[in-house]
LUMVEX-120416 format. One record per atom (N, C-alpha, C): residue in one letter; x negated, y negated, z; atom name; chain. Coordinates in steps of 0.1 Angstrom, whole numbers. Atoms other than C-alpha are relative to their C-alpha. Example, Ala and Ser with C-alpha at 12.3 -4.5 7.8 and 13.67 -1.06 7.14 Angstrom:
<mivexs>
[mivex "a" [-9 12 0] "N" "A"]
[mivex "a" [-123 45 78] "CA" "A"]
[mivex "a" [-9 -12 0] "C" "A"]
[mivex "s" [9 11 0] "N" "A"]
[mivex "s" [-137 11 71] "CA" "A"]
[mivex "s" [8 -11 8] "C" "A"]
</mivexs>
This chain:
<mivexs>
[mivex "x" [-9 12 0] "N" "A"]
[mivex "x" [0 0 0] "CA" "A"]
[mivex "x" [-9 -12 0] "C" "A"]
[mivex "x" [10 12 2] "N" "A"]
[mivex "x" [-16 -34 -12] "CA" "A"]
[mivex "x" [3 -4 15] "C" "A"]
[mivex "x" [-6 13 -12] "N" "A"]
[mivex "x" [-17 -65 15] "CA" "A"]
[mivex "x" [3 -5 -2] "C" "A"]
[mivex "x" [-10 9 6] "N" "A"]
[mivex "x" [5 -85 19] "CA" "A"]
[mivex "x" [-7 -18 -5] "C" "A"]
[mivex "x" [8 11 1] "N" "A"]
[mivex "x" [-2 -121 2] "CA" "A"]
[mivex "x" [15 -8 -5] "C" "A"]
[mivex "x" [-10 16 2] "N" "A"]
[mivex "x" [19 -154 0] "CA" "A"]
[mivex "x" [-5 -6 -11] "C" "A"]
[mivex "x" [1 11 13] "N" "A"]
[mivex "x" [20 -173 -32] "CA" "A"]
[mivex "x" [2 -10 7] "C" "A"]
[mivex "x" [1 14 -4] "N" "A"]
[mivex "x" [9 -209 -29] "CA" "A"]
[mivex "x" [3 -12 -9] "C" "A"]
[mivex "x" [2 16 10] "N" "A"]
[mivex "x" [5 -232 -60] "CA" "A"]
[mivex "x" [-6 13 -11] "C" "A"]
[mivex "x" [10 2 11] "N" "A"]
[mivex "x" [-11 -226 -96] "CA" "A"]
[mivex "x" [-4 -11 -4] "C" "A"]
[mivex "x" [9 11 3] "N" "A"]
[mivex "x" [-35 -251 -103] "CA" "A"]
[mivex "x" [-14 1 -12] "C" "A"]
[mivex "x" [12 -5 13] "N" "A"]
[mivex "x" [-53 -253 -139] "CA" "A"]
[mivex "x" [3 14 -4] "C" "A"]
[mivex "x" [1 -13 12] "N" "A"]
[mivex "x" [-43 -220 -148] "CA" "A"]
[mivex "x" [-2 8 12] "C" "A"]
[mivex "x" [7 -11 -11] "N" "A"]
[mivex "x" [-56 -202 -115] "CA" "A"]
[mivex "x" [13 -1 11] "C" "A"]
[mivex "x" [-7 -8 -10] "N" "A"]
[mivex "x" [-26 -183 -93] "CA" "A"]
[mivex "x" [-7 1 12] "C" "A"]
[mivex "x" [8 -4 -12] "N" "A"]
[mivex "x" [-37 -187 -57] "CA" "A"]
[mivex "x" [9 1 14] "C" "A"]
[mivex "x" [-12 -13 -4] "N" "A"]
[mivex "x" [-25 -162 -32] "CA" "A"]
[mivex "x" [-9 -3 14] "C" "A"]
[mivex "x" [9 1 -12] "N" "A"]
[mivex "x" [-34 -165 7] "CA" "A"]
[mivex "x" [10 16 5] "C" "A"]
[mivex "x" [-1 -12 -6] "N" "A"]
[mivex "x" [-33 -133 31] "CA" "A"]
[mivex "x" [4 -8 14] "C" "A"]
[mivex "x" [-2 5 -12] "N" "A"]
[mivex "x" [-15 -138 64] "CA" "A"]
[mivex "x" [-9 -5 14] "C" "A"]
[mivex "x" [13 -6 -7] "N" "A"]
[mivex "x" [-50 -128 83] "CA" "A"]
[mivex "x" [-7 -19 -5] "C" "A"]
[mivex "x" [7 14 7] "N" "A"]
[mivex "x" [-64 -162 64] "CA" "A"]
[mivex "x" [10 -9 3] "C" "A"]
[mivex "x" [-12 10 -6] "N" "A"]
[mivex "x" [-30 -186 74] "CA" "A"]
[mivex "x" [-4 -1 10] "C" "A"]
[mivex "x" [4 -7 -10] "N" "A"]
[mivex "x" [-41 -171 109] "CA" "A"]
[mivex "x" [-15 -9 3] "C" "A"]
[mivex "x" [18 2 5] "N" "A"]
[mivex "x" [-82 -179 99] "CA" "A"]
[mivex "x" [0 -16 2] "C" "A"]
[mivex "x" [-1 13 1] "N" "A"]
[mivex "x" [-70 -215 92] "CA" "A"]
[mivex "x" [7 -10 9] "C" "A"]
[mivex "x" [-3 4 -16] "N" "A"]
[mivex "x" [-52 -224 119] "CA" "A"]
[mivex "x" [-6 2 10] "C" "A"]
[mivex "x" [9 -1 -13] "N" "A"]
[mivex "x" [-75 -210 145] "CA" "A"]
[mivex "x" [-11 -11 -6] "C" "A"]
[mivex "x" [12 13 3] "N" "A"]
[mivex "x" [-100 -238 130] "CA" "A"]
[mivex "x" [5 -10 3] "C" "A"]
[mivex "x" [-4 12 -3] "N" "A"]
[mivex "x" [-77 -267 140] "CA" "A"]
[mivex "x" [-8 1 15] "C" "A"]
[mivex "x" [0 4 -15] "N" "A"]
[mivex "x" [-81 -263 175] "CA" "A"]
[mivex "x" [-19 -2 3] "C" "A"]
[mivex "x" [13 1 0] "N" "A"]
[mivex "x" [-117 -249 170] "CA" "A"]
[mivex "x" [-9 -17 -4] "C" "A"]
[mivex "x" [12 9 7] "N" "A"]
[mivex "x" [-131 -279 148] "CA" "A"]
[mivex "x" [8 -13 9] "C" "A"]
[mivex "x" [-2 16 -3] "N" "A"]
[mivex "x" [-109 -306 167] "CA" "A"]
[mivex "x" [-8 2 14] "C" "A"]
[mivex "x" [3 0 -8] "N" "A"]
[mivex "x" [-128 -295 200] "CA" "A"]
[mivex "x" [-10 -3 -2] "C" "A"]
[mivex "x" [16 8 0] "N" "A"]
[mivex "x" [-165 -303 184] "CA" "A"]
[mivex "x" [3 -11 -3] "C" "A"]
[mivex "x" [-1 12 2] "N" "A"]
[mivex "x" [-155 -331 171] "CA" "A"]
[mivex "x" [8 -8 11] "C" "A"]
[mivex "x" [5 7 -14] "N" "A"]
[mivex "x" [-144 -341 204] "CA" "A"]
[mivex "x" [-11 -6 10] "C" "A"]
[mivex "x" [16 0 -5] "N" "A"]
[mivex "x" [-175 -330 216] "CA" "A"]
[mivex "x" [-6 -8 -4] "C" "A"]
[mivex "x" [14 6 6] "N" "A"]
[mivex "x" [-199 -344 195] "CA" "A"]
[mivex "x" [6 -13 -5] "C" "A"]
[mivex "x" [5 13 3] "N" "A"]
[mivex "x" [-184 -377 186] "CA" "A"]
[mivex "x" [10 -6 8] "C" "A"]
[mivex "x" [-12 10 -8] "N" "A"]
[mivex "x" [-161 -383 217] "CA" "A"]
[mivex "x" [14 -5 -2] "C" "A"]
[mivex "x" [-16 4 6] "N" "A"]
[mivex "x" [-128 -382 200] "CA" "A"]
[mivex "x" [10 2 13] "C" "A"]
[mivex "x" [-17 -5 -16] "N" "A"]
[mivex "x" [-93 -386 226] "CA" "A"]
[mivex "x" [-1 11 -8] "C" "A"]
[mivex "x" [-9 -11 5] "N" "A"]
[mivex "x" [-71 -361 219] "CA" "A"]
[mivex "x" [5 1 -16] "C" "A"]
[mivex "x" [-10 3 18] "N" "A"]
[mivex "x" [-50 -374 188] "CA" "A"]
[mivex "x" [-8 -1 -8] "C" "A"]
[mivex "x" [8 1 7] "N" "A"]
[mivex "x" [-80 -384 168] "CA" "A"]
[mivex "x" [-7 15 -2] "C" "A"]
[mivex "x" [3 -11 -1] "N" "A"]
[mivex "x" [-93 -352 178] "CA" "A"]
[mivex "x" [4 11 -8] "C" "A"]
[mivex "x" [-8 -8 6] "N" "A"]
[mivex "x" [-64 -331 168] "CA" "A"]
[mivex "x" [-1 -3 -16] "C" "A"]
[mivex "x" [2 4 12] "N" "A"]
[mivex "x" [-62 -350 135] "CA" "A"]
[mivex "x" [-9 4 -6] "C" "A"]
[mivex "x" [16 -5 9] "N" "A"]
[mivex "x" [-99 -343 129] "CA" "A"]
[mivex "x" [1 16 -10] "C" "A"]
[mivex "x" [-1 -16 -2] "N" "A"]
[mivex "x" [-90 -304 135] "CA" "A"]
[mivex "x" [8 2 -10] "C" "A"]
[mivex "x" [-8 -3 10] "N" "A"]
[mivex "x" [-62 -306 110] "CA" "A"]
[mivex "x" [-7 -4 -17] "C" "A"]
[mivex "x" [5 2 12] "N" "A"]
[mivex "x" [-81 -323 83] "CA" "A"]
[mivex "x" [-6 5 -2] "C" "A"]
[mivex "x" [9 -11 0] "N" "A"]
[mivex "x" [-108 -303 91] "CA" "A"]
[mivex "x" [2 12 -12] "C" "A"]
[mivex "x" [-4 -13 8] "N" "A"]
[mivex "x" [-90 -271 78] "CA" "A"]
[mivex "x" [4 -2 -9] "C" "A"]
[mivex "x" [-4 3 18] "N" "A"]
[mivex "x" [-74 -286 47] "CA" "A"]
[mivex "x" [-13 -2 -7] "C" "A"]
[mivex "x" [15 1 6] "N" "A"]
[mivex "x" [-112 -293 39] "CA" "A"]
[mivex "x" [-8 9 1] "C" "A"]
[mivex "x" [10 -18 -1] "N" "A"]
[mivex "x" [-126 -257 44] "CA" "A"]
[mivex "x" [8 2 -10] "C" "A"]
[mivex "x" [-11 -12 7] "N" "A"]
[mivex "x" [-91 -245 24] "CA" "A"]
[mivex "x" [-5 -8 -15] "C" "A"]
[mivex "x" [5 4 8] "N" "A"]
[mivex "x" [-100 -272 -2] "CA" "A"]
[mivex "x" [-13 2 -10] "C" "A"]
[mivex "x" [10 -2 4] "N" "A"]
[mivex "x" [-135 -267 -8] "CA" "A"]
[mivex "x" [-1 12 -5] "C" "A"]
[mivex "x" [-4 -16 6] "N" "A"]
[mivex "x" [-128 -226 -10] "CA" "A"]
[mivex "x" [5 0 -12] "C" "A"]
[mivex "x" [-9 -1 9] "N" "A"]
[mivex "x" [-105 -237 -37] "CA" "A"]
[mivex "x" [-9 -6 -7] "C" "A"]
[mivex "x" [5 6 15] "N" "A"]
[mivex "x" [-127 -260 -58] "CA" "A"]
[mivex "x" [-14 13 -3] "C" "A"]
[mivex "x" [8 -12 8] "N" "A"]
[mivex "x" [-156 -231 -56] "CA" "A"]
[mivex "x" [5 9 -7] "C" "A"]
[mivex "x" [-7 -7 10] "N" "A"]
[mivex "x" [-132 -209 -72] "CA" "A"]
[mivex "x" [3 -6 -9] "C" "A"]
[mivex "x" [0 7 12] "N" "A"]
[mivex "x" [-125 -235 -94] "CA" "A"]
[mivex "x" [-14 1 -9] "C" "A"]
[mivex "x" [18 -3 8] "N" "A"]
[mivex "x" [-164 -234 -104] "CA" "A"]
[mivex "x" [0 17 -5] "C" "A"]
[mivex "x" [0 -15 5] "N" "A"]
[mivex "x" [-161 -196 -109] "CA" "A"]
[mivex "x" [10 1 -15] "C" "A"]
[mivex "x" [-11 -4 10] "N" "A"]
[mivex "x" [-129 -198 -132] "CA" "A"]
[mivex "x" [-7 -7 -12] "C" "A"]
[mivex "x" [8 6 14] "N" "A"]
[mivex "x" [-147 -227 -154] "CA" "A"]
[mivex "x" [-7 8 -4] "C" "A"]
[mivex "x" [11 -8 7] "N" "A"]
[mivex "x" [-177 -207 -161] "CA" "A"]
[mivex "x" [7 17 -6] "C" "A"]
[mivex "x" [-8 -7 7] "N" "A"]
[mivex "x" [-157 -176 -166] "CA" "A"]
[mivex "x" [6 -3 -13] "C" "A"]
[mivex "x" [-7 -1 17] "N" "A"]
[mivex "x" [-136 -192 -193] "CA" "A"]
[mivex "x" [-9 -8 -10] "C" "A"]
[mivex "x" [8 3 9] "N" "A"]
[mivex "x" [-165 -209 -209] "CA" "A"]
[mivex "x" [-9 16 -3] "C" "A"]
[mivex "x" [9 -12 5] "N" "A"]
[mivex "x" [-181 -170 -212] "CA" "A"]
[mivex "x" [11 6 -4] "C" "A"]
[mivex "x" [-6 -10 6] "N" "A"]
[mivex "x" [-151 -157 -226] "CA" "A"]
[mivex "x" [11 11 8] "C" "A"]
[mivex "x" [-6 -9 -7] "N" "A"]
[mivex "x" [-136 -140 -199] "CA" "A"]
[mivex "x" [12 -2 12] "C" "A"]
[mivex "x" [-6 2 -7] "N" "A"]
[mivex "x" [-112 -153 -177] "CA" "A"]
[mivex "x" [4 -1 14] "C" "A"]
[mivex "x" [-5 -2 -9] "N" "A"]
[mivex "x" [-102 -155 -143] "CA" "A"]
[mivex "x" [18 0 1] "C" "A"]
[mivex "x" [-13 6 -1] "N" "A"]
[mivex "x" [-65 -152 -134] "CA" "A"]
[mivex "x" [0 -5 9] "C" "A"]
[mivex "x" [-5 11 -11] "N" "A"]
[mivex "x" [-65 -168 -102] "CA" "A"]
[mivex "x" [-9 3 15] "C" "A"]
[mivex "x" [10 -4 -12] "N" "A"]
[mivex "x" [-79 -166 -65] "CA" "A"]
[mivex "x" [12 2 12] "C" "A"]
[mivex "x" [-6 -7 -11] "N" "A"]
[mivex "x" [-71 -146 -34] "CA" "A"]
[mivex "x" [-4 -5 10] "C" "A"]
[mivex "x" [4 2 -11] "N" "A"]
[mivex "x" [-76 -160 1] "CA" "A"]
[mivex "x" [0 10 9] "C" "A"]
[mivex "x" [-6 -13 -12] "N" "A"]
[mivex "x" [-86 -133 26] "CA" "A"]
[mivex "x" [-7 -1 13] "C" "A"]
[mivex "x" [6 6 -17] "N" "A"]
[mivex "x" [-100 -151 60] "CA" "A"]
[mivex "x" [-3 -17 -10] "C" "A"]
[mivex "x" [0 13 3] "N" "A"]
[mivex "x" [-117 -184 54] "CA" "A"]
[mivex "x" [-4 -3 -13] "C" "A"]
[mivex "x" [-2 0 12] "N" "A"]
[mivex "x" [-127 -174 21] "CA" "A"]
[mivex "x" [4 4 -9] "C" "A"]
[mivex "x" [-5 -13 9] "N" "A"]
[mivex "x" [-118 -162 -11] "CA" "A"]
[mivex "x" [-5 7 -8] "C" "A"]
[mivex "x" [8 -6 10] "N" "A"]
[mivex "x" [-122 -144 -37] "CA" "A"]
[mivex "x" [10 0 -16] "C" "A"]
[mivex "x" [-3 -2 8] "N" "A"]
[mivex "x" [-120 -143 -75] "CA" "A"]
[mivex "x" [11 10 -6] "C" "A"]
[mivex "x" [-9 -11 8] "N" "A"]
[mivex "x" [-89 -126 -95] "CA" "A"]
[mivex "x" [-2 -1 -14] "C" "A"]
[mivex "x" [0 -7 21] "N" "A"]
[mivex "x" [-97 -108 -132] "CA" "A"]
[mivex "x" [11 7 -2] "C" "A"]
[mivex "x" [-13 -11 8] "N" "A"]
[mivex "x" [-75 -89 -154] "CA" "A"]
[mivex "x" [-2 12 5] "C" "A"]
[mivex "x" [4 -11 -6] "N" "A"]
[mivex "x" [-74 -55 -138] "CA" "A"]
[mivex "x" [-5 13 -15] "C" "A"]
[mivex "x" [3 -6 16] "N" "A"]
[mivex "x" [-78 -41 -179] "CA" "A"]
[mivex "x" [-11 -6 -5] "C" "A"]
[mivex "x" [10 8 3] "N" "A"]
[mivex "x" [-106 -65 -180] "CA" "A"]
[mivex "x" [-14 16 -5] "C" "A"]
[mivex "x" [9 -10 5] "N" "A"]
[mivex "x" [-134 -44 -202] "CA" "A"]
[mivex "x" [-10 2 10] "C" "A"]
[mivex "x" [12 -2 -9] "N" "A"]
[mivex "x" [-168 -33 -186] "CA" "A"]
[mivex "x" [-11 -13 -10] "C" "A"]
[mivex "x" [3 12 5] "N" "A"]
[mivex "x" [-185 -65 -192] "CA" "A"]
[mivex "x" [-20 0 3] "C" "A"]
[mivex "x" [15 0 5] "N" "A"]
[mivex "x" [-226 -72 -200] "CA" "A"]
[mivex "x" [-7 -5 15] "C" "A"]
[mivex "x" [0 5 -9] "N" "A"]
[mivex "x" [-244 -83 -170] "CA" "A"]
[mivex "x" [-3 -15 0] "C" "A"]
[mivex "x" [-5 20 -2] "N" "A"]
[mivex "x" [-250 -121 -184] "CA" "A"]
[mivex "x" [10 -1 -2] "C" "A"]
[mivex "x" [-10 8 -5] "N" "A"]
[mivex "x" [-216 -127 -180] "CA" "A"]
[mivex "x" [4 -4 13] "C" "A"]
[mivex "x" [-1 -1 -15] "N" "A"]
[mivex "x" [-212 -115 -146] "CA" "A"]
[mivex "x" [-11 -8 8] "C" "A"]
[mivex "x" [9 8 -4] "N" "A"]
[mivex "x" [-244 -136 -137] "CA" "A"]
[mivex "x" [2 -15 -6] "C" "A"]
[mivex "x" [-7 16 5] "N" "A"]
[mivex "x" [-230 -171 -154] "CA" "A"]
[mivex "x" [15 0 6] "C" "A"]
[mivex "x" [-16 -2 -3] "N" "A"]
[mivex "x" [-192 -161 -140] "CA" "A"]
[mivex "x" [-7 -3 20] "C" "A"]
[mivex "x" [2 2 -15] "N" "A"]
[mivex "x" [-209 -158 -104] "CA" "A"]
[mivex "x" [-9 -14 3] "C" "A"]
[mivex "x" [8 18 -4] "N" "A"]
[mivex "x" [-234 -195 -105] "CA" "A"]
[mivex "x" [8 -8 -3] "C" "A"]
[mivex "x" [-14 11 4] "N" "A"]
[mivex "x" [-201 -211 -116] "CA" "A"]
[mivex "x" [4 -6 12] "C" "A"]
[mivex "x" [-8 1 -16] "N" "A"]
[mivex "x" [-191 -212 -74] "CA" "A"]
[mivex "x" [-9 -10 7] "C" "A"]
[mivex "x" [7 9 -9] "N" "A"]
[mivex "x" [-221 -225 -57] "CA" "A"]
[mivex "x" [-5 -12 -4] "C" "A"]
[mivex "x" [4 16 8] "N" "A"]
[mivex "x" [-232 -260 -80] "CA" "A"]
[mivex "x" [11 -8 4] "C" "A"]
[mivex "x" [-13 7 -4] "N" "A"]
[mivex "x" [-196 -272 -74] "CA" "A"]
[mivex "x" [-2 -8 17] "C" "A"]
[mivex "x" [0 5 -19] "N" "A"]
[mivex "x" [-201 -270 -33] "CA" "A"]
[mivex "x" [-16 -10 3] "C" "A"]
[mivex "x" [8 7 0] "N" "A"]
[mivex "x" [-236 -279 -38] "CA" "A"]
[mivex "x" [2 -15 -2] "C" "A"]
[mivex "x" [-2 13 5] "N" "A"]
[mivex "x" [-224 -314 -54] "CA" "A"]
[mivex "x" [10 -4 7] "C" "A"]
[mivex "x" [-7 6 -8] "N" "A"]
[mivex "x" [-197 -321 -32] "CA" "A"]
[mivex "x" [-9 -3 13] "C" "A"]
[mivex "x" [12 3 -9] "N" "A"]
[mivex "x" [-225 -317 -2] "CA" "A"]
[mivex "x" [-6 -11 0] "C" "A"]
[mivex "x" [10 10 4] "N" "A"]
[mivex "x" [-248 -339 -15] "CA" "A"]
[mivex "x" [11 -14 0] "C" "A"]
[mivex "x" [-7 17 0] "N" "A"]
[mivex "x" [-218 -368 -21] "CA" "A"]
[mivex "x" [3 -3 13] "C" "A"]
[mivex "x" [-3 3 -11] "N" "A"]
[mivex "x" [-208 -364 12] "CA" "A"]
[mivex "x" [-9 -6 13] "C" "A"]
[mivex "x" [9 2 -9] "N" "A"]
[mivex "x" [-239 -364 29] "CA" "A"]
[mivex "x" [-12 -12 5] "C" "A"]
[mivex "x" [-4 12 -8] "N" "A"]
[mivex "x" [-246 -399 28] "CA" "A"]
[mivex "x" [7 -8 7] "C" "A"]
[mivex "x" [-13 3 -10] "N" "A"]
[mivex "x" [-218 -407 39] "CA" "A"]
[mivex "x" [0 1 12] "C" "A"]
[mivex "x" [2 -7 -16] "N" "A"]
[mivex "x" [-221 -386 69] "CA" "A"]
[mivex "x" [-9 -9 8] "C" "A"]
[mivex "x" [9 10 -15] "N" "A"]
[mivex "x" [-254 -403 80] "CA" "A"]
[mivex "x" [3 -13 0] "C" "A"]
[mivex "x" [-5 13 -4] "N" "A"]
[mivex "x" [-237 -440 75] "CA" "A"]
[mivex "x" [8 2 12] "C" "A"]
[mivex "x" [-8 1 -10] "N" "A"]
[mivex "x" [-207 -430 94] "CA" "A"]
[mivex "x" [0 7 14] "C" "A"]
[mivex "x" [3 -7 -15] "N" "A"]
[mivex "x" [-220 -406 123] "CA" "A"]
[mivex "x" [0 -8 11] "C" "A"]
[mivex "x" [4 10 -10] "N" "A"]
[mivex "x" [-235 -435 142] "CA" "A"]
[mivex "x" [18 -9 4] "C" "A"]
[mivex "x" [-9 6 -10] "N" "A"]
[mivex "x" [-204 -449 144] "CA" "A"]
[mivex "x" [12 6 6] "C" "A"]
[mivex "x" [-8 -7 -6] "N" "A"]
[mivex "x" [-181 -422 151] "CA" "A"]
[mivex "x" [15 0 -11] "C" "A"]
[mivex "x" [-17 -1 9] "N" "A"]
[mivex "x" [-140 -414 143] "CA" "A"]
[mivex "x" [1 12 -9] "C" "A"]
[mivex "x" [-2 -19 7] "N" "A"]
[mivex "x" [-127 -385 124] "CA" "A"]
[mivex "x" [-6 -5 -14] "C" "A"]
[mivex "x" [7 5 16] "N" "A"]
[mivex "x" [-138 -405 89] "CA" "A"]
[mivex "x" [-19 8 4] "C" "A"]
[mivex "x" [17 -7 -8] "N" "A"]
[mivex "x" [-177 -392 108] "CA" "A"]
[mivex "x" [1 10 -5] "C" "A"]
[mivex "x" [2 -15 -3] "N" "A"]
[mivex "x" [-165 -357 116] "CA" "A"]
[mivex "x" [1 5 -17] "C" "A"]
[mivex "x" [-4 -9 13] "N" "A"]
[mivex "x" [-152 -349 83] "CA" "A"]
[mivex "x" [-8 -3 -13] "C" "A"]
[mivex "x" [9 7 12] "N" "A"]
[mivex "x" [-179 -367 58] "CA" "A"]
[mivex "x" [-11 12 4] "C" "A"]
[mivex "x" [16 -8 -10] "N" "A"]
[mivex "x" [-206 -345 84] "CA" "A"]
[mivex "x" [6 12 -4] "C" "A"]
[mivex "x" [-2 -12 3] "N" "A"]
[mivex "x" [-185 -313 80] "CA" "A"]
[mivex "x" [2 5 -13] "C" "A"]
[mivex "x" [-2 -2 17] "N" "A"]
[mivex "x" [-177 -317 44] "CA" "A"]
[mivex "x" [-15 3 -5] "C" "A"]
[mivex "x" [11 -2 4] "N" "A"]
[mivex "x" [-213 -322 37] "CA" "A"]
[mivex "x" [-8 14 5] "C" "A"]
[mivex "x" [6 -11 0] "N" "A"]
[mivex "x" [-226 -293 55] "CA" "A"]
[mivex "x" [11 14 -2] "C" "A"]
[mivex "x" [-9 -17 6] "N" "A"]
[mivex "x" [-198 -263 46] "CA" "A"]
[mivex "x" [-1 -4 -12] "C" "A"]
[mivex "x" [-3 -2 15] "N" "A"]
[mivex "x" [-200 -274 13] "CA" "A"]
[mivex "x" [-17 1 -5] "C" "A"]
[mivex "x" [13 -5 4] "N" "A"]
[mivex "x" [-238 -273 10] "CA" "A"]
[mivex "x" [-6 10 6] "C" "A"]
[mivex "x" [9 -12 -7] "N" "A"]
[mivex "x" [-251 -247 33] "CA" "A"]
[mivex "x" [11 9 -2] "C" "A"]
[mivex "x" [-12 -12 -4] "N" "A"]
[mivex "x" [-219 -225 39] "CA" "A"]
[mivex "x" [3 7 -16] "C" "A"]
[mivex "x" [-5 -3 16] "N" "A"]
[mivex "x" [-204 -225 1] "CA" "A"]
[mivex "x" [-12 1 -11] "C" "A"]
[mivex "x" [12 1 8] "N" "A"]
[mivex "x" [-231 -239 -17] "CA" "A"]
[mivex "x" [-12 12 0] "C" "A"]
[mivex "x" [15 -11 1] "N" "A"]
[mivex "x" [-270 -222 -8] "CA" "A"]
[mivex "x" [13 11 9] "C" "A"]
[mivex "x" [-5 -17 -10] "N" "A"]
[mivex "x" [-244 -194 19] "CA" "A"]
[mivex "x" [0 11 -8] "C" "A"]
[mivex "x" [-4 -15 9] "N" "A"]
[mivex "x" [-230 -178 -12] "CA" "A"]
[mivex "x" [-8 6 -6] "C" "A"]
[mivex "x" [9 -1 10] "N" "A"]
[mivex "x" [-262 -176 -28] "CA" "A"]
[mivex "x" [-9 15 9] "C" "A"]
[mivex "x" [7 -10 -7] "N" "A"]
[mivex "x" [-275 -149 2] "CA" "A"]
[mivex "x" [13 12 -8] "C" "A"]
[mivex "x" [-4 -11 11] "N" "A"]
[mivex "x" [-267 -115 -16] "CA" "A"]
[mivex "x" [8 8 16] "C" "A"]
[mivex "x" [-6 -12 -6] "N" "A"]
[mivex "x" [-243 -92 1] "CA" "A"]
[mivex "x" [9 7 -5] "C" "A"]
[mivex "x" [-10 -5 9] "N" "A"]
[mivex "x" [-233 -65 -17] "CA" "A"]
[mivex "x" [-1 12 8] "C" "A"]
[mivex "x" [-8 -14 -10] "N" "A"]
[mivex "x" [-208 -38 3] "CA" "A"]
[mivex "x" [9 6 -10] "C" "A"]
[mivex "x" [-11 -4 13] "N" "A"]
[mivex "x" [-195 -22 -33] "CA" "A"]
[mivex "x" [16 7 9] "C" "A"]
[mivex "x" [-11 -4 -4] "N" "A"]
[mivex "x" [-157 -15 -27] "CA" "A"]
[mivex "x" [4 -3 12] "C" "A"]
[mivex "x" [-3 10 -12] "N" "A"]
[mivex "x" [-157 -37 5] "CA" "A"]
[mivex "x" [-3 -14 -2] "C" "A"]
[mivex "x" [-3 10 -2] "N" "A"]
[mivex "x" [-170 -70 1] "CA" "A"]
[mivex "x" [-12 -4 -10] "C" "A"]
[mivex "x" [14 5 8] "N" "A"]
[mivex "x" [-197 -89 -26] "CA" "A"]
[mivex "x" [0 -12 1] "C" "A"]
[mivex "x" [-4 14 7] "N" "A"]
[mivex "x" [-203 -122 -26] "CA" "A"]
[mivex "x" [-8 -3 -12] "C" "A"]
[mivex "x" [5 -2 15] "N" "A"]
[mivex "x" [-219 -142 -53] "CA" "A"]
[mivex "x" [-13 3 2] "C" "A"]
[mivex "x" [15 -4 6] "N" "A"]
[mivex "x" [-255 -136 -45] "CA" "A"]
[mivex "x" [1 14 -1] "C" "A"]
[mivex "x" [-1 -7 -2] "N" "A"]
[mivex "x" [-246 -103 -36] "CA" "A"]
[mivex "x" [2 8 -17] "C" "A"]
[mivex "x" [-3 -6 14] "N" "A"]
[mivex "x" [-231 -99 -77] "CA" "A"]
[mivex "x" [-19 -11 -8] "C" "A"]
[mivex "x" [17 1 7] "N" "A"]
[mivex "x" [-264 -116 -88] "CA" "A"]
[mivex "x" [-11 6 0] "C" "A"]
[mivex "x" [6 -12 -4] "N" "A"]
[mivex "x" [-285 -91 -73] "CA" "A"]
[mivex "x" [2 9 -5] "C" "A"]
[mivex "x" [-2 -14 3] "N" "A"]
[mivex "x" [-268 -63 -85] "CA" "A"]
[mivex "x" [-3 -1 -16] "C" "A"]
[mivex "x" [3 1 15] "N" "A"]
[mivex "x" [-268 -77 -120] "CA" "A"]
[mivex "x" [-13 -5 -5] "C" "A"]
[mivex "x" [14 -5 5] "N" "A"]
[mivex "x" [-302 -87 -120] "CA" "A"]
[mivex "x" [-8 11 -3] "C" "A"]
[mivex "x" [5 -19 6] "N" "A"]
[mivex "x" [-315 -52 -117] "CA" "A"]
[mivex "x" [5 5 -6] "C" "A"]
[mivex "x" [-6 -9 9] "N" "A"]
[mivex "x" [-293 -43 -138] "CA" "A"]
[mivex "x" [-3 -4 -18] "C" "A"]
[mivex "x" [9 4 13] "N" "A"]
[mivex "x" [-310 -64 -168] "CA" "A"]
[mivex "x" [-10 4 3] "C" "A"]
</mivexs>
């Protein structure tokens, strides 16, 4: 029996599907991320909470534009994505399940399509971050957390290989496999 997943939106062409376990994932980061950002830049409560809530639309976001970077490079090689699956804080790519056995440069151009995206959102953010840290407020927390989950986490994170075939791969994980496999 599949798991269960909630239809959200199609956006550009990409079907994207969250798992209850991930709704779950994303809500436990309000409370989580509005308590450091209490922490660390002294927020009350309400600003706090706020932080926590934008917080998580900005992890769900960012998730969503690196699958956006996957689907572009996909349909610039020819191959398509249908859409993306949420299954905790991240997600993952959906192909055609009749999709052929494909060459390994595709699968190696379909997988560096994810992390350049987060990379470049990082980097815009991350001046930002050090103007507004100094002076605090959720505009701080969220310039500081944008820039580092979108550069370290999304960006260089995906790029560490972990490949658990028939459990879990990420993208360095399919770069790896397809390198040795040219």
């Amino acid at each position: 029996m599949p798991a269960p997943q909630i239809n959200l939106f199609t956006l550009f062409g990409l079907k994207t599907t969250i798992s209850p376990f991930s709704v779950l994932a994303f809500l436990a980061m309000i409370p989580l991320t509005a308590w450091m950002s209490a922490r660390w830049l002294f927020l009350a409560l309400g600003p706090a909470l706020l932080a926590g809530c934008l917080s998580s639309l900005l992890m769900f976001a960012s998730a969503w534009l690196h699958q956006w970077g996957h689907a572009r490079a996909a349909r610039r090689a020819g191959y398509p994505m249908l859409g993306l699956h949420f299954f905790s804080l991240f997600s993952a790519s959906q192909y055609p399940a009749d999709e052929p056995a494909l060459p390994a440069a595709i699968h190696i151009r379909r997988a560096l399509g994810g992390f350049w995206v987060n990379g470049l959102i990082g980097l815009v953010f991350a001046p930002l971050a050090f103007y507004l840290w100094p002076r605090g407020g959720v505009l701080a927390w969220l310039t500081a957390l944008g820039a580092v989950y979108n550069f370290f986490v999304l960006g260089l994170g995906a790029l560490v290989p972990i490949d658990l075939p028939g459990v879990f791969t990420d993208d360095g994980g399919t770069l790896l496999r397809y390198w040795r496999e040219r």
